[in-house]
Legacy VTK file of the C-alpha trace (Angstrom):
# vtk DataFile Version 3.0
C-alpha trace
ASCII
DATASET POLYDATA
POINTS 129 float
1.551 13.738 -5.920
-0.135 10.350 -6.343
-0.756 9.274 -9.523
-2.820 5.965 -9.328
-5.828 5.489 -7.295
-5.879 1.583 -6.620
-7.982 -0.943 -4.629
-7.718 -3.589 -2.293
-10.293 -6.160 -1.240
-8.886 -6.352 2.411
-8.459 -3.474 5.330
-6.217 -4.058 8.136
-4.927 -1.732 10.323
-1.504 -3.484 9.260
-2.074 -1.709 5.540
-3.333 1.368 6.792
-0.277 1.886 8.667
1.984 1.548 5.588
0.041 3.757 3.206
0.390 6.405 5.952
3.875 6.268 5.586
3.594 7.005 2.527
1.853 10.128 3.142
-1.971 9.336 2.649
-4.199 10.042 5.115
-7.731 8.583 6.588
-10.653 10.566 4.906
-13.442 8.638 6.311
-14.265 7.314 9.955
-14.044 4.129 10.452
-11.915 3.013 7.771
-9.260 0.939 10.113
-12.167 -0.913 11.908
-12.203 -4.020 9.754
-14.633 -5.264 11.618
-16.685 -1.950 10.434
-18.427 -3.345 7.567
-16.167 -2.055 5.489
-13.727 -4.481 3.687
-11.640 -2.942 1.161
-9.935 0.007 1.454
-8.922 2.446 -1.966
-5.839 4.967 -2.181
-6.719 7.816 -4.042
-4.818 10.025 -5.672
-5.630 12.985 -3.486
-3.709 11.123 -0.929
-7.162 9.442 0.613
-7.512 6.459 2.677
-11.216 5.705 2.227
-12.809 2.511 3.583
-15.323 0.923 1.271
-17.407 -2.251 0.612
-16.486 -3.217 -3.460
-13.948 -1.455 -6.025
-14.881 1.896 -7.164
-14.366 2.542 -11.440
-11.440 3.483 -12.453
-8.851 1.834 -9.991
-5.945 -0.413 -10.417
-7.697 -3.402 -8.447
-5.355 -5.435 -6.899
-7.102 -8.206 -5.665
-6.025 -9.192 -2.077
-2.094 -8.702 -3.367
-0.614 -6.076 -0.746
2.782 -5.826 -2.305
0.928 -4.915 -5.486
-0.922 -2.493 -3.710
1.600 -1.105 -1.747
3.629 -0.739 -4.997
0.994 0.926 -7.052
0.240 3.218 -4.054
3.621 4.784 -3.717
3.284 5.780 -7.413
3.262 9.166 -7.660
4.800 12.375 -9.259
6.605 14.266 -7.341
9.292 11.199 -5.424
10.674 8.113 -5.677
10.139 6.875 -2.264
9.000 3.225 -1.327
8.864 2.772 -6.016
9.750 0.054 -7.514
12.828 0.463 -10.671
13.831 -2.828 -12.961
16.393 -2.976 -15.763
13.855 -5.491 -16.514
15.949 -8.583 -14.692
16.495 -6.996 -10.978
14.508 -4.890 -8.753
14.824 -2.200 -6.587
13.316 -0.330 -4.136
14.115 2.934 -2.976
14.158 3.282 0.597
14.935 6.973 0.845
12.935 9.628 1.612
13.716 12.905 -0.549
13.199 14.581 -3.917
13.222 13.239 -6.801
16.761 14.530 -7.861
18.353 13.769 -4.771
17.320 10.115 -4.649
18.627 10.151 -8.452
21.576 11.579 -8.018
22.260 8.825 -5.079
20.961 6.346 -7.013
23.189 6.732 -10.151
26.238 6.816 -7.972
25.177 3.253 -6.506
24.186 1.814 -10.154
26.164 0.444 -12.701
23.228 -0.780 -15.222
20.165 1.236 -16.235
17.201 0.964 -13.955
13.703 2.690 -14.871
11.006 3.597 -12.266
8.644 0.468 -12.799
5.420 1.397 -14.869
1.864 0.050 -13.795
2.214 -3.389 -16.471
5.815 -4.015 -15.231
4.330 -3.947 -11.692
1.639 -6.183 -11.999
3.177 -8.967 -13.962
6.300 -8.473 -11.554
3.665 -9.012 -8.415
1.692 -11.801 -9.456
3.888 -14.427 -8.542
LINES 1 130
129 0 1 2 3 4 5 6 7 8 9 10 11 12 13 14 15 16 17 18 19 20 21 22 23 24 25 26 27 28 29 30 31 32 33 34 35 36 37 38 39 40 41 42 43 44 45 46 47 48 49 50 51 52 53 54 55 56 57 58 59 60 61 62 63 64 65 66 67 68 69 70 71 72 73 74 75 76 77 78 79 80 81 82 83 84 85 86 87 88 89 90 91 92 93 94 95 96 97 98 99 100 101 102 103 104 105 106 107 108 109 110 111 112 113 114 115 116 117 118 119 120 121 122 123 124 125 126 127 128
């Protein structure tokens, strides 16, 4: 499953939308309603959406960076959709949706050099640009 919980100091219904695609889900009322009093949202790793008004301990904060966010968020265990890999010059992103040894088996046939799934440092000095 997820493996990161991480933080975001913004909540649009824009971001919502993408983190259910990635299979989390809303866990408190009122978390899409920006307008709520409730400006940040956190991923957890139980697959939570939860609305919330500063960062909670023990996140990945990633400032008001939604491709970081996004990217930390889709880190998890169990597939390698929507990660981030790097043979430390290029990136990818797998697009597929699948296990993780069918996406691997796809991806070697399509990759000459070695890629790695990106780890949590690689991601955030990749996204701070």
């Amino acid at each position: 499953m997820f493996t990161h919980k991480c933080f975001i100091k913004k909540n649009t219904p824009k971001i919502v939308k993408q983190l259910e695609k990635l299979g989390y889900g809303i866990r408190q009322f009122g978390c899409i309603d920006i307008f709520h009093d409730k400006p940040c949202l956190l991923a957890d790793t139980n697959g939570g959406i939860y609305g919330l008004y500063g960062c909670e301990e023990g996140c990945i904060y990633c400032g008001t960076n939604e491709e970081l966010f996004l990217a930390m968020a889709a880190l998890r265990d169990d597939s390698d959709y929507m990660q981030w890999f790097t043979n430390d010059v290029f990136w990818l992103r797998c697009e597929q949706i699948g296990l993780k040894h069918e996406i691997d088996n796809n991806y070697e046939e399509f990759c000459v050099v070695d890629f790695h799934k990106a780890t949590v440092s690689e991601l955030i000095e990749h996204f701070k640009k």
